[in-house]
ROSE-4610 file (N, C-alpha, C; in Angstrom, 1 decimal, always signed):
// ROSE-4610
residu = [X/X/X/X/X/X/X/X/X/X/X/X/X/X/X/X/X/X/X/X/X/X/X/X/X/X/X/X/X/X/X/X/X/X/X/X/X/X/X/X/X/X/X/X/X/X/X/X/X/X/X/X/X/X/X/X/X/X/X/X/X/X/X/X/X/X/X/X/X/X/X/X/X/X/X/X/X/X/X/X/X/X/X/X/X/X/X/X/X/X/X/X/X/X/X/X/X/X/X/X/X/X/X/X/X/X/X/X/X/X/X/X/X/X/X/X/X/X/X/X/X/X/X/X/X/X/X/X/X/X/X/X/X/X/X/X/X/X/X/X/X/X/X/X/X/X/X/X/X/X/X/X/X/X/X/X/X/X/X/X/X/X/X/X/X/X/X/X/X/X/X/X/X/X/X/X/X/X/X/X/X/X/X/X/X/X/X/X/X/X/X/X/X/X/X/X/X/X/X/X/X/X/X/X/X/X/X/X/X/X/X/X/X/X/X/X/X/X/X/X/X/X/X/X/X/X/X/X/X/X/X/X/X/X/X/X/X/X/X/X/X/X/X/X/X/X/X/X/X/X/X/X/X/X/X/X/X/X/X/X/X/X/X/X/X/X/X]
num = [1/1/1/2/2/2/3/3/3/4/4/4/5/5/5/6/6/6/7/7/7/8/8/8/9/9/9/10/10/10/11/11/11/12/12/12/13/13/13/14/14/14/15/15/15/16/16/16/17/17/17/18/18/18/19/19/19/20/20/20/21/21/21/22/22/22/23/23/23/24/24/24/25/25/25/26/26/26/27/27/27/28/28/28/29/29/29/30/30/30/31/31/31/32/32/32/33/33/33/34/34/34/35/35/35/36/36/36/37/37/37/38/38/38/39/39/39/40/40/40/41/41/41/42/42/42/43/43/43/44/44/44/45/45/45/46/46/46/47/47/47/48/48/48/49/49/49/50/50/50/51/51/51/52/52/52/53/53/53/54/54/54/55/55/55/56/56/56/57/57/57/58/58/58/59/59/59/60/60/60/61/61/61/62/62/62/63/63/63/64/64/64/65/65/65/66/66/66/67/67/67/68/68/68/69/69/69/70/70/70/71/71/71/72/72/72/73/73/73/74/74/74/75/75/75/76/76/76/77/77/77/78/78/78/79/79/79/80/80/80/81/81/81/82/82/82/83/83/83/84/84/84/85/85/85/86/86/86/87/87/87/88/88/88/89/89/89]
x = [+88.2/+89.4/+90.6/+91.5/+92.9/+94.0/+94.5/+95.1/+96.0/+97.4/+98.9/+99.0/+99.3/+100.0/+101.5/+101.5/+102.8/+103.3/+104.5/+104.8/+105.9/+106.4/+107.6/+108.5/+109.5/+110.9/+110.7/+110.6/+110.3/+111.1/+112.2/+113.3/+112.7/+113.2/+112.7/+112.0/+111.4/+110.7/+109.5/+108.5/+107.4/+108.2/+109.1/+109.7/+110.7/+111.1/+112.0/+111.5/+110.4/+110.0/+110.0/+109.3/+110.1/+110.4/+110.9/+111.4/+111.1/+110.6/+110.3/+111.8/+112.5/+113.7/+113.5/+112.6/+112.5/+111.3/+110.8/+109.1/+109.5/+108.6/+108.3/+106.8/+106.7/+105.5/+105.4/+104.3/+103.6/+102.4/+102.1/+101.1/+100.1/+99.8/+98.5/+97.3/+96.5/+94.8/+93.5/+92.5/+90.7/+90.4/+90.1/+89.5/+88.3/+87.0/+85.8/+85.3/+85.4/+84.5/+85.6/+85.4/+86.4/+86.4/+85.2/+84.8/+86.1/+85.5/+87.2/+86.9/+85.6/+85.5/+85.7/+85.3/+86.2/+87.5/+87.7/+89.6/+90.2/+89.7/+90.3/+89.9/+88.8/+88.4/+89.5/+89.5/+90.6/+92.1/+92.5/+93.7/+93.8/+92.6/+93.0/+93.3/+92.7/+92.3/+93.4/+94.3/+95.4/+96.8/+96.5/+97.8/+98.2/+97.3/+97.8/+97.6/+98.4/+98.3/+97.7/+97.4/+96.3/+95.5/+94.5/+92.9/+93.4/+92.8/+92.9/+91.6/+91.5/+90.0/+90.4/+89.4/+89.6/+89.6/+90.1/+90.6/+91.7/+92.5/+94.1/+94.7/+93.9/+94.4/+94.0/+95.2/+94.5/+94.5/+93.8/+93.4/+93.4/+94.3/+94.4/+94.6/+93.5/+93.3/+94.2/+95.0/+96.1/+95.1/+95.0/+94.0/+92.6/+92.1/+90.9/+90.2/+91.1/+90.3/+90.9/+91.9/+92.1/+92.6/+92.3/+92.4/+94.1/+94.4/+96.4/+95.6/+95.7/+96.0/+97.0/+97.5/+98.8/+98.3/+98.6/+98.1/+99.3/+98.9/+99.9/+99.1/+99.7/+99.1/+98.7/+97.4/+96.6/+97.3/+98.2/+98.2/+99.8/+100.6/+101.7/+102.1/+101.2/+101.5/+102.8/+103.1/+104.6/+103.4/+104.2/+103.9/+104.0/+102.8/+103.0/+102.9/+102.2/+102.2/+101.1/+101.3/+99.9/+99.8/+98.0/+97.2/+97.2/+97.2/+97.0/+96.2/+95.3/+94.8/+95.7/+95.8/+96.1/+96.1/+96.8/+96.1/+95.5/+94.4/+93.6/+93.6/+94.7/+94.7/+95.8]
y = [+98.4/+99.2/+98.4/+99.2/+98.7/+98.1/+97.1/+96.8/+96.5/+96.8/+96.0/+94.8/+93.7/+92.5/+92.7/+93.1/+93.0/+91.8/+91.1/+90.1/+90.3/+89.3/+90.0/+88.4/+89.2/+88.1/+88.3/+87.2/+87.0/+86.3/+86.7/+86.2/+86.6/+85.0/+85.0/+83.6/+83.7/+82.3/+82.6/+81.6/+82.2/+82.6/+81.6/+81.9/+83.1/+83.8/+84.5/+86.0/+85.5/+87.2/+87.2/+87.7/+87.3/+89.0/+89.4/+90.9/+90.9/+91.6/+91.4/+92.2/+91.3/+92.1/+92.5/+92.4/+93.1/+93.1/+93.5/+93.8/+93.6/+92.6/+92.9/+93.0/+93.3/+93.6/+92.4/+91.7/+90.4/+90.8/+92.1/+92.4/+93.1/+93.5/+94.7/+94.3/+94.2/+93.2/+94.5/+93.7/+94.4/+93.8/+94.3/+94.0/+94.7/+93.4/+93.7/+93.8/+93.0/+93.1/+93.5/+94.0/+94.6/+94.5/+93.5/+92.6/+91.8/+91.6/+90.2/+89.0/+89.0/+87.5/+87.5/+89.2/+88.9/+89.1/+89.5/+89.9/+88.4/+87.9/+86.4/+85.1/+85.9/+84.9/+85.4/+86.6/+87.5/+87.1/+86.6/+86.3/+84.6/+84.0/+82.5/+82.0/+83.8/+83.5/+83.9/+84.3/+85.4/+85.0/+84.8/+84.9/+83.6/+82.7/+82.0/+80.5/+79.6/+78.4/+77.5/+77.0/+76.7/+77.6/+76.9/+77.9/+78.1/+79.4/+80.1/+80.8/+80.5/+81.4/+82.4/+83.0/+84.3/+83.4/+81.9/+81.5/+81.1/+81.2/+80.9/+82.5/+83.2/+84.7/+86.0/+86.4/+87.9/+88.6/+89.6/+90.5/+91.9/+93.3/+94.4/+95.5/+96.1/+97.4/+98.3/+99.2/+99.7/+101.6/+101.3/+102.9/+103.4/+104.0/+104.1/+104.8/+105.4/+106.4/+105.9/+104.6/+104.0/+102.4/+102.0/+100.5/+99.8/+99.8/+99.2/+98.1/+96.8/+95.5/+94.9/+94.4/+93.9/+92.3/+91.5/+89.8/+89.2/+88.3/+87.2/+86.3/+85.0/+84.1/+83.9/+83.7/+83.5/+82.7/+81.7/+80.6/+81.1/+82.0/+82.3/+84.0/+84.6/+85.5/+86.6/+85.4/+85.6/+86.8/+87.6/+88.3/+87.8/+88.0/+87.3/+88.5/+89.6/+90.8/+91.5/+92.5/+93.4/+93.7/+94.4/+95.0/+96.5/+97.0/+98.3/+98.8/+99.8/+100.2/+101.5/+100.9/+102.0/+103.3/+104.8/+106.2/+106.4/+106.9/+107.0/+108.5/+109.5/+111.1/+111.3]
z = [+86.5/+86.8/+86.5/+85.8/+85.6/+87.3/+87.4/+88.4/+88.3/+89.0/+88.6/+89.6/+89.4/+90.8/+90.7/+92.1/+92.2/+93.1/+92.8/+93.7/+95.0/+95.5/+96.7/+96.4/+96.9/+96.9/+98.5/+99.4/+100.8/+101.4/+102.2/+103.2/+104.6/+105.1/+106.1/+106.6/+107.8/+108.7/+109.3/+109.5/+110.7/+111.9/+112.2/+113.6/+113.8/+112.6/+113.0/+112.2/+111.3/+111.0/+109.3/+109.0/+107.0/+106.5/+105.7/+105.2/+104.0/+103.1/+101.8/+101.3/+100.5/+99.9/+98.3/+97.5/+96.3/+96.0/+94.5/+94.4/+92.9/+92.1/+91.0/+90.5/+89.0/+88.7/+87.8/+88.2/+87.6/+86.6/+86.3/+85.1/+85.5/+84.4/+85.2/+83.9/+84.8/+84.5/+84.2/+84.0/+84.5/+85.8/+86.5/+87.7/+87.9/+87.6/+87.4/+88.8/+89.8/+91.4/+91.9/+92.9/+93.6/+95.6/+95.3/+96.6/+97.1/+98.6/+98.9/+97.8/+97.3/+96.8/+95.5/+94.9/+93.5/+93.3/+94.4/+94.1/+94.7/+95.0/+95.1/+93.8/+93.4/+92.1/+91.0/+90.9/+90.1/+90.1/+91.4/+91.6/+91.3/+91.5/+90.8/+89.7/+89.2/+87.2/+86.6/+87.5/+87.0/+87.6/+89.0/+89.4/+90.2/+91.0/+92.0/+91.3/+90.9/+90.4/+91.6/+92.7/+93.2/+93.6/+93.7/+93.9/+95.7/+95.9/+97.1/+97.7/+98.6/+99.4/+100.7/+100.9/+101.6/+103.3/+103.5/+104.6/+104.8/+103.2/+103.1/+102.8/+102.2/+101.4/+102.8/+103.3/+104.1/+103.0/+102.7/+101.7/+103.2/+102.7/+103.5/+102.7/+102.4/+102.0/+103.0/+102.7/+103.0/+102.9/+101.8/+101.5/+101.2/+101.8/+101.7/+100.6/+100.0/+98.6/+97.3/+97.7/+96.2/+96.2/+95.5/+95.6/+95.8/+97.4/+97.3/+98.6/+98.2/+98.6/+99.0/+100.1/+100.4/+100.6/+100.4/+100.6/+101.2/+101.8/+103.0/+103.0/+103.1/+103.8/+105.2/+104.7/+106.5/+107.7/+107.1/+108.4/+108.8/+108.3/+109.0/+109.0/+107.9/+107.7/+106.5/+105.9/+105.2/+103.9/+103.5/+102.7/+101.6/+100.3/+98.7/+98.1/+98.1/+97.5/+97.4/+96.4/+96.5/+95.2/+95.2/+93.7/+93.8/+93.1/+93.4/+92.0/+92.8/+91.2/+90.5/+89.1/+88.3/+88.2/+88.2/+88.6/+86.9/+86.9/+86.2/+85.6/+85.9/+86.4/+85.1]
């Protein structure tokens, strides 16, 4: 399935909260597994210059009848962005 990454411009602190103030689009891929473990192998090959695992990456399906991902880092929570799949319609 076709996927876009999108990134976030992230203001903000653990201690005080973070806001995502813009969104861009970092490219739209094939996304072959669509498991947490391929969408994290997906995102190493693609997007995230160190390697990342599903104990540094939250992965949060937002919707249930179509592929929208939101990602944050595990250990504070700050938001890095989301996949979303392509409308195919």
């Amino acid at each position: 399935m076709q996927v876009t990454i999108y990134t976030y411009d992230v203001w903000g602190n653990e201690d005080d909260g973070f806001d995502v103030n813009d969104v861009f689009t970092y490219g739209t891929y094939d996304l072959e597994d669509a498991s947490d473990e391929g969408i994290i192998a997906f995102l190493n090959e693609h997007f995230f210059k160190n390697a990342q695992t599903l104990e540094t990456i939250n992965l949060d399906n937002l919707q249930q009848d179509t592929l929208w991902i939101e990602l944050e880092q595990a250990d504070n929570g700050k938001p890095i962005g989301r996949i979303v799949a392509k409308d195919e319609g």
